[in-house]
N, CA, C and O atoms as CSV, one atom per row, in Angstrom:
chain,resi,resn,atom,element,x,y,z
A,1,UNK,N,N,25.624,-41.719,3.413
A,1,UNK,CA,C,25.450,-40.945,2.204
A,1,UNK,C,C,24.099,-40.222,2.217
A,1,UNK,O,O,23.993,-39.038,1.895
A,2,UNK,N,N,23.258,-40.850,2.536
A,2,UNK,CA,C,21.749,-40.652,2.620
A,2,UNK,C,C,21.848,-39.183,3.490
A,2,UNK,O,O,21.572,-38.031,3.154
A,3,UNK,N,N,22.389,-39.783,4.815
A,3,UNK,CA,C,22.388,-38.674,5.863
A,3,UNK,C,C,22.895,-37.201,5.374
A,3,UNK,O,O,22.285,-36.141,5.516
A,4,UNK,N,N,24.226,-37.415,4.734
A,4,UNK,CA,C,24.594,-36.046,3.567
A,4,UNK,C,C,23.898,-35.405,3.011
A,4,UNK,O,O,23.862,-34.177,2.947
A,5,UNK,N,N,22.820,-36.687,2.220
A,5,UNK,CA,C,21.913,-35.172,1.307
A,5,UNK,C,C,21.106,-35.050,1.988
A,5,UNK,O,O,20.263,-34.853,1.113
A,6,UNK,N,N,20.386,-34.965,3.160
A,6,UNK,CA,C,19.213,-34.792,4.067
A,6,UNK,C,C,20.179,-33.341,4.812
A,6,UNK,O,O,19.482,-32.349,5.025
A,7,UNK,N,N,21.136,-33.266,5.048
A,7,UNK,CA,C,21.855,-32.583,5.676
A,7,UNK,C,C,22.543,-30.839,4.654
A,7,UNK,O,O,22.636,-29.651,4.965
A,8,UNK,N,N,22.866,-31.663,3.408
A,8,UNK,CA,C,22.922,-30.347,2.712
A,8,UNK,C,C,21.617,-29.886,1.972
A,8,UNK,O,O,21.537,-28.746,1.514
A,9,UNK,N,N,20.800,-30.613,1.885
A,9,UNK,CA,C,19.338,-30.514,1.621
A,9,UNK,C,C,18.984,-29.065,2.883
A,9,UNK,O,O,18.874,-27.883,2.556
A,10,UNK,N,N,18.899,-29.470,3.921
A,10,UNK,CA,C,18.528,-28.943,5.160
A,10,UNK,C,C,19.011,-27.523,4.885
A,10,UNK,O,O,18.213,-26.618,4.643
A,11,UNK,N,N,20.654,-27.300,4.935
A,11,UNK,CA,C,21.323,-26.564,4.824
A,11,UNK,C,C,20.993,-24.989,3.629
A,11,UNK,O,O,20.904,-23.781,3.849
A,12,UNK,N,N,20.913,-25.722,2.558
A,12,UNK,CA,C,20.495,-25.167,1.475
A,12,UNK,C,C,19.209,-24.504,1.642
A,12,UNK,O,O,19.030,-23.415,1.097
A,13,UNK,N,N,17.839,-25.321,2.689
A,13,UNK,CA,C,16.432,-24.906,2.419
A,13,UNK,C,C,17.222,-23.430,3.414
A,13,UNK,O,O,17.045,-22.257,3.085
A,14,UNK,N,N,18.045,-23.855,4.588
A,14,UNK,CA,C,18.297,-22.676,5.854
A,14,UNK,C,C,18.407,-21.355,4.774
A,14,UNK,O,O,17.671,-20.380,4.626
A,15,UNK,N,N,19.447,-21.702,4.206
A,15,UNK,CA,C,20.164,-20.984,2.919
A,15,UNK,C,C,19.245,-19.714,2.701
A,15,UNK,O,O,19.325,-18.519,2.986
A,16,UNK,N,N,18.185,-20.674,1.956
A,16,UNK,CA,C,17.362,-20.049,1.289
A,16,UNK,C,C,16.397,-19.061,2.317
A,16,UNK,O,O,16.435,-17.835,2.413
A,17,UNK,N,N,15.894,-19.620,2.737
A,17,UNK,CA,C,15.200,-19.211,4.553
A,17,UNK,C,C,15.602,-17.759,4.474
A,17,UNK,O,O,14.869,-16.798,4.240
A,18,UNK,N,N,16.947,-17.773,4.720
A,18,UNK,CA,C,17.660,-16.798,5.788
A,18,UNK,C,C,17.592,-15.249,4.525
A,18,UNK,O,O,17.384,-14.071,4.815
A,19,UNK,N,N,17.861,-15.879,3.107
A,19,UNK,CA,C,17.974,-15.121,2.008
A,19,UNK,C,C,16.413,-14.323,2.154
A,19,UNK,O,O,16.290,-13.131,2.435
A,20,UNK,N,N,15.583,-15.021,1.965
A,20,UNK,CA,C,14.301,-14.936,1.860
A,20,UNK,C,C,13.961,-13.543,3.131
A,20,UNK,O,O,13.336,-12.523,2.844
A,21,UNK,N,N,14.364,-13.752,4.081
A,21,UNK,CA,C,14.138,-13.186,5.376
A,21,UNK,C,C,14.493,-12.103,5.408
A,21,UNK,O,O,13.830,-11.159,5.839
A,22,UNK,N,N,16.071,-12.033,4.763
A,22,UNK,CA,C,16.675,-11.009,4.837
A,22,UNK,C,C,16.233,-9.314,3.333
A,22,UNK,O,O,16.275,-8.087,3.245
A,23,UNK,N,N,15.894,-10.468,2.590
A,23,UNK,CA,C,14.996,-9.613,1.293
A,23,UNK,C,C,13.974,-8.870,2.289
A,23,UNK,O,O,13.971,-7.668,2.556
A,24,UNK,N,N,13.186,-9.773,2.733
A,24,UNK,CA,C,12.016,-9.302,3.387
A,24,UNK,C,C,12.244,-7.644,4.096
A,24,UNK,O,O,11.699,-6.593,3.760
A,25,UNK,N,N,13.032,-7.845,4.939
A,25,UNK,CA,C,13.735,-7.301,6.323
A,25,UNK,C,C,13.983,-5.358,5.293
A,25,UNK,O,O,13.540,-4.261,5.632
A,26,UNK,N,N,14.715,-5.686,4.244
A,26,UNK,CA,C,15.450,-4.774,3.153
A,26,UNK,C,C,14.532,-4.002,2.851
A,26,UNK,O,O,14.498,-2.835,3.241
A,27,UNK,N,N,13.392,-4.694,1.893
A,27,UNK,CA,C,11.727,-4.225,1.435
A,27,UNK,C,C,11.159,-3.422,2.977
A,27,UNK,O,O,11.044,-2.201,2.874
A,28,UNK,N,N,10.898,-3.876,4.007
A,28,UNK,CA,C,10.288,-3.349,4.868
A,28,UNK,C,C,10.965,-1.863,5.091
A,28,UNK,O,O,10.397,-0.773,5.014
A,29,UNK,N,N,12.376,-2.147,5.397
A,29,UNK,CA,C,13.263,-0.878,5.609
A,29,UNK,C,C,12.629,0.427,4.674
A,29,UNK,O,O,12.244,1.515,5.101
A,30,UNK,N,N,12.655,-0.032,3.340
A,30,UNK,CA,C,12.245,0.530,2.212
A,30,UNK,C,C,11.082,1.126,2.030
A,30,UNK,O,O,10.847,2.203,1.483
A,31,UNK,N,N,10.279,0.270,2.580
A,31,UNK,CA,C,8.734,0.408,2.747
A,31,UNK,C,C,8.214,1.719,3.731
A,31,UNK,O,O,7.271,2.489,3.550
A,32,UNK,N,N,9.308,1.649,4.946
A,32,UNK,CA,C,8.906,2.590,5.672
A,32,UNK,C,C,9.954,3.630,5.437
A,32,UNK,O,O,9.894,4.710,6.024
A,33,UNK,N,N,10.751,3.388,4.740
A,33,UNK,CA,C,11.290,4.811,4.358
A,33,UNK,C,C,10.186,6.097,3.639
A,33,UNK,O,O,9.708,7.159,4.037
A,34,UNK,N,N,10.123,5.077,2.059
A,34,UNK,CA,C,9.168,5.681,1.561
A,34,UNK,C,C,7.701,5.910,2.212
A,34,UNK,O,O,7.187,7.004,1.978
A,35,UNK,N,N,7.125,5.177,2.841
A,35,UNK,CA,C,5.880,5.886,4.146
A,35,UNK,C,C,6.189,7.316,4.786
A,35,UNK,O,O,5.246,8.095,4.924
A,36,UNK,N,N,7.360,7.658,5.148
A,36,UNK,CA,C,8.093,8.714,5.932
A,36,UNK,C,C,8.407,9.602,4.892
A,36,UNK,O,O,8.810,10.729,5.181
A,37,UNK,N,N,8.266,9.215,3.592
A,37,UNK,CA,C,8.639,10.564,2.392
A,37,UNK,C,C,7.136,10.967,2.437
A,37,UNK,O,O,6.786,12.093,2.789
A,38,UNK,N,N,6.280,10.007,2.069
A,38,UNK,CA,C,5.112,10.083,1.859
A,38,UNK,C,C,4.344,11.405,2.714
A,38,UNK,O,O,3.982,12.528,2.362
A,39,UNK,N,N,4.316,10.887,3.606
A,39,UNK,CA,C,4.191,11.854,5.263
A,39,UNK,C,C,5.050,13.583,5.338
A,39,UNK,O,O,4.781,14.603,5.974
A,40,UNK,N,N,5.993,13.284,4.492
A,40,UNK,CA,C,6.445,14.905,4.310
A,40,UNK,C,C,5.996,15.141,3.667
A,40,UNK,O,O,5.975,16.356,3.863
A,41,UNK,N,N,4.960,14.839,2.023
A,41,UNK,CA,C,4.728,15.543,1.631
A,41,UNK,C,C,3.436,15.999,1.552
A,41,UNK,O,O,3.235,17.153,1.174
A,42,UNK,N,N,2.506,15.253,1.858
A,42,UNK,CA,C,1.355,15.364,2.819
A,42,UNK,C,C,1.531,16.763,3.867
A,42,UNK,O,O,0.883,17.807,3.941
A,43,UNK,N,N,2.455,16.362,4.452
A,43,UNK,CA,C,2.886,17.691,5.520
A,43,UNK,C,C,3.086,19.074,5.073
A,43,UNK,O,O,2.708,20.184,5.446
A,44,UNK,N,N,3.848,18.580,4.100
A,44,UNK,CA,C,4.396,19.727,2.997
A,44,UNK,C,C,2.778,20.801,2.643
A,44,UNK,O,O,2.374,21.914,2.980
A,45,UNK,N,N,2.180,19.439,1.626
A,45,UNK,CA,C,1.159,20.301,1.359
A,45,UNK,C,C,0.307,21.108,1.971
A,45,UNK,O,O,-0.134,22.171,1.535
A,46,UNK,N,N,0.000,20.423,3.331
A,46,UNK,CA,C,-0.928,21.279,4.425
A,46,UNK,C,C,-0.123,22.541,4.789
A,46,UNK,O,O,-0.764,23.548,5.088
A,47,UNK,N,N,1.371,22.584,4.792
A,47,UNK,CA,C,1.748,23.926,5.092
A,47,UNK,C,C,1.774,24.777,4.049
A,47,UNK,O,O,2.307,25.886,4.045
A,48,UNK,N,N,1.163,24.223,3.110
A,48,UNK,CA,C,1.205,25.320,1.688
A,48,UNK,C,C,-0.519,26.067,1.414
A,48,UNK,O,O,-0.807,27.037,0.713
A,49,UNK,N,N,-1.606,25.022,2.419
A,49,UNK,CA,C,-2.504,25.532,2.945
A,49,UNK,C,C,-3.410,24.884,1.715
A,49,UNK,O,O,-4.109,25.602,1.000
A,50,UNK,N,N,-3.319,23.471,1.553
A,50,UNK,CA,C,-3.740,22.339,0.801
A,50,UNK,C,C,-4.664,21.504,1.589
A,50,UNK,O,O,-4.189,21.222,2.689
A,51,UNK,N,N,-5.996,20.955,1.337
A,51,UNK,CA,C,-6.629,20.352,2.808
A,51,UNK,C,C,-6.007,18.839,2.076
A,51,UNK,O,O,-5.916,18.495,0.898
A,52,UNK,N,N,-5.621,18.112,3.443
A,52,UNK,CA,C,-4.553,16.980,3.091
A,52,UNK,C,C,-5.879,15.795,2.759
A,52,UNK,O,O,-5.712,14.933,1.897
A,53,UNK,N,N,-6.723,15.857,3.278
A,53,UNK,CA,C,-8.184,15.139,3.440
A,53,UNK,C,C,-8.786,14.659,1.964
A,53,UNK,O,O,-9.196,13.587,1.519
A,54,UNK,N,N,-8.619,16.052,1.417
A,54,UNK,CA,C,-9.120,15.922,0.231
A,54,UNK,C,C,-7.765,15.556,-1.174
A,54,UNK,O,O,-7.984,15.080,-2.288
A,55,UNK,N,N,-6.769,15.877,-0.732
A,55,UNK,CA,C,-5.943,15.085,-1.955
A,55,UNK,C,C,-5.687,13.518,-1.372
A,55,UNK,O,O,-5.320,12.673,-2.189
A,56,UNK,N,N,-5.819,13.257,-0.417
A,56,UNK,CA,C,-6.161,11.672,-0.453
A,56,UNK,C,C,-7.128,10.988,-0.897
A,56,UNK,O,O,-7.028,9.774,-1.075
A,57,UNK,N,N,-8.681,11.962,-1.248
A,57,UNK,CA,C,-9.037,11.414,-1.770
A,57,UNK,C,C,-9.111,11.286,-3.255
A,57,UNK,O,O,-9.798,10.450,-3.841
A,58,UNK,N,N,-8.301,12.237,-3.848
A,58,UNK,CA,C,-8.456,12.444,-5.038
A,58,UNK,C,C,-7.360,11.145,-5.445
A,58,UNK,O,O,-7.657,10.409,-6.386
A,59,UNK,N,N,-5.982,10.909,-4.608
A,59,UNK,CA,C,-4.462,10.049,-5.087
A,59,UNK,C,C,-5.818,8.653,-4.836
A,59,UNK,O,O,-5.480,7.699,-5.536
A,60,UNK,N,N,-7.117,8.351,-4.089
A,60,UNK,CA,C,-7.541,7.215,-3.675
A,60,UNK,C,C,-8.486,6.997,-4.908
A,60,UNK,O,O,-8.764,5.817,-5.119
A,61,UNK,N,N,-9.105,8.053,-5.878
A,61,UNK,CA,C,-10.035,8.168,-6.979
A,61,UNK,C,C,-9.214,7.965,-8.011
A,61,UNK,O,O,-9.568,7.036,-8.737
A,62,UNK,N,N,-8.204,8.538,-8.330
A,62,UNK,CA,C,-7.328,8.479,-9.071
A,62,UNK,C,C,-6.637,6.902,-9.526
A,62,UNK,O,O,-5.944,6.682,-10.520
A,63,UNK,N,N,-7.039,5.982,-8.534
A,63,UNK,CA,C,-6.087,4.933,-8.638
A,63,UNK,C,C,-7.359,3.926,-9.472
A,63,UNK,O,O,-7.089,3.017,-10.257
A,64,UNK,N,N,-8.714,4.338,-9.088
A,64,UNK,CA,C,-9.756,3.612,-10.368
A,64,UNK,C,C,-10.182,3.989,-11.756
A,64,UNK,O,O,-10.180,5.157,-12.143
A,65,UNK,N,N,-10.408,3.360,-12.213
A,65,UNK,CA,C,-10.712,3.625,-13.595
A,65,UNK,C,C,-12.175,4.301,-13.734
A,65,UNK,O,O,-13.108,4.014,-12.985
A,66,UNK,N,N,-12.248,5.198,-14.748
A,66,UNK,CA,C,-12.827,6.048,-14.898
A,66,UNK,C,C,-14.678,5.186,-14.909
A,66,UNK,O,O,-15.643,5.844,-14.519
A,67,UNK,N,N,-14.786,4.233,-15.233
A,67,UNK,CA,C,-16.337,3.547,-14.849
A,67,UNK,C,C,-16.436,3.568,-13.304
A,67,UNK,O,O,-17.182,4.180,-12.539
A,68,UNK,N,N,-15.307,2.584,-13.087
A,68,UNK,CA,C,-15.568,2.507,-11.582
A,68,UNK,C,C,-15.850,3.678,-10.916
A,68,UNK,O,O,-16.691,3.483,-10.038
A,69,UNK,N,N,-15.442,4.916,-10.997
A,69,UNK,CA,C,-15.394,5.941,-10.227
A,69,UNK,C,C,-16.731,6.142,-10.710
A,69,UNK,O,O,-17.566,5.864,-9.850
A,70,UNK,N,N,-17.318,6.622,-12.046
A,70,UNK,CA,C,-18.457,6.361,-11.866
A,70,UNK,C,C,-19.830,5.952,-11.494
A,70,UNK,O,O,-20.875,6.589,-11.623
A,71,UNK,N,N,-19.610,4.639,-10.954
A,71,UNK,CA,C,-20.721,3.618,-10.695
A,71,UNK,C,C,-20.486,3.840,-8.825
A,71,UNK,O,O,-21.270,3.558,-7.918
A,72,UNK,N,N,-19.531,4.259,-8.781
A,72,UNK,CA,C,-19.361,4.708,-7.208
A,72,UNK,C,C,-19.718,5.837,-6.991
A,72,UNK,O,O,-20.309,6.030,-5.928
A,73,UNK,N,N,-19.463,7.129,-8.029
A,73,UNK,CA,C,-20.303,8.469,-7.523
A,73,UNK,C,C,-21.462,8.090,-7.604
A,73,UNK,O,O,-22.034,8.417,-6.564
A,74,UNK,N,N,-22.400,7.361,-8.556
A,74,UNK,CA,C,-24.290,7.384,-8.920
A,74,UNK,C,C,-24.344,6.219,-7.712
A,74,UNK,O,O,-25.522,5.861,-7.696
A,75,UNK,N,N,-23.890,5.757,-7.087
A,75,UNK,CA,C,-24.262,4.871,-6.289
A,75,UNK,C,C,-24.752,5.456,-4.995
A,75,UNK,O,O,-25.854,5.369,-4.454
A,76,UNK,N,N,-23.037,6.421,-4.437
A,76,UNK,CA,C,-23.089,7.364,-3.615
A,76,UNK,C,C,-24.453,8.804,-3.494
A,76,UNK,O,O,-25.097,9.265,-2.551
A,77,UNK,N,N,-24.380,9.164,-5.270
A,77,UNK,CA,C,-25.566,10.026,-4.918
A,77,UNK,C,C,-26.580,9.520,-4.669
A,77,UNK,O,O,-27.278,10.045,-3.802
A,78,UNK,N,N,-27.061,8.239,-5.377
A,78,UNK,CA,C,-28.534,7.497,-4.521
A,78,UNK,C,C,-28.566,7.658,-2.869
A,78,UNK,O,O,-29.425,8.164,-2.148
A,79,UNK,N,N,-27.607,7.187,-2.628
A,79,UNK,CA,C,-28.103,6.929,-1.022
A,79,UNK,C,C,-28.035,8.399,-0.588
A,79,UNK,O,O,-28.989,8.485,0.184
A,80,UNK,N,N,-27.504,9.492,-0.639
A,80,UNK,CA,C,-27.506,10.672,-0.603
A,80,UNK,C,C,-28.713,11.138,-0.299
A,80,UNK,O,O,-29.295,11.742,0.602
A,81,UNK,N,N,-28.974,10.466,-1.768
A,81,UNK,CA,C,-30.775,11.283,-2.348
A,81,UNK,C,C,-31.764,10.379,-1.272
A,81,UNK,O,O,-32.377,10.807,-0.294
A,82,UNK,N,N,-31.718,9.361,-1.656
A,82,UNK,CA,C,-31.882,8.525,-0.319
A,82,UNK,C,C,-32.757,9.098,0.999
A,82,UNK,O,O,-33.939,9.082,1.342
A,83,UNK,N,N,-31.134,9.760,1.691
A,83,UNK,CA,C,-31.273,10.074,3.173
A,83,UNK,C,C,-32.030,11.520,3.011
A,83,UNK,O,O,-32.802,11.959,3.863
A,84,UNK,N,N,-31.666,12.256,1.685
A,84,UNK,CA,C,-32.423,13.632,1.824
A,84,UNK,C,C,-31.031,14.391,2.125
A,84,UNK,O,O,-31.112,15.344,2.899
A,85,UNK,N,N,-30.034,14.140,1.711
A,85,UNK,CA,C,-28.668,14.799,1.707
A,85,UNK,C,C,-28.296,15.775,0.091
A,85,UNK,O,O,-27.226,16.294,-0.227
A,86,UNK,N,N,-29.208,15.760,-0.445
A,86,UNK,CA,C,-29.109,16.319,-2.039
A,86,UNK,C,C,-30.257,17.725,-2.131
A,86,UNK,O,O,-30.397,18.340,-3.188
């Protein structure tokens, strides 16, 4: 009896395992789909004569909040001023 539930125990964790794996597997598919949309439109934009350089950094500024971006430009212009770059 013992041996049974050690056995559908087992079975069930596989179960789960394989579920787990296969989610994974789905998301990744997904993941690099959308990477490959991403990449056209990036592409897109440079053929519209967009520098791709600089809207990454704006989608990368864009994703902090308006202090943070702050305390990162006056940070940035110090060392700037700093090196004698201002």
């Amino acid at each position: 009896m013992a041996d049974e539930i050690t056995e559908t125990s087992q079975t069930v964790a596989a179960g789960q395992l394989r579920a787990f794996i296969e989610r994974i597997e789905r998301l990744e598919e997904e993941k690099k789909t959308i990477s490959d949309d991403i990449k056209d439109v990036y592409a897109e934009a440079k053929g519209t004569g967009f520098d791709t350089k600089a809207i990454r950094t704006i989608i990368r500024l864009r994703k902090k909040d308006q202090a943070e971006r702050q305390e990162e430009e006056t940070i940035l212009d110090l060392y700037k001023a700093a090196l004698g770059m201002e």
